[in-house]
C-alpha angles and dihedrals in degrees: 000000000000116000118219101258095054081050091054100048088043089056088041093055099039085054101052083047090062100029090251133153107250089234094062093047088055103047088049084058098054093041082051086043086241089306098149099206086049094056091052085052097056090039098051078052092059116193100060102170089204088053100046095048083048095051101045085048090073102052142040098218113105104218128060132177133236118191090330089314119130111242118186127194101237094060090061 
């Protein structure tokens, strides 16, 4: 099993890869209950509500991004 820290440098990584906020990565882990192929699934959708509330949940900027797409607090 995977520690958290492995977990956290894996979703790092997985971000950076698709230009993606780490908060948003995260959040789209958790939502896939760390399933990788999932998680591909619900980024490539782009716009999870679930995601987005998660996301903007662990952090206090306003803007994320989401496969280079600009994604701002109020519109969630």
């Amino acid at each position: 099993m995977a520690t958290e820290q492995s977990k956290a440098h894996h979703v790092g990584e997985w971000a950076s890869l698709r230009h993606t906020s780490n908060e948003i990565a995260e959040a789209i882990f958790e939502v896939a209950n760390y399933d990788e192929r999932l998680a591909e699934q619900i980024w490539e959708q782009q716009g999870s509500d679930d995601v987005l509330i998660r996301a903007f949940k662990k952090t206090d900027q306003d803007v994320l991004t989401w496969d280079d797409k600009t994604v701002e607090r109020k519109n969630v």
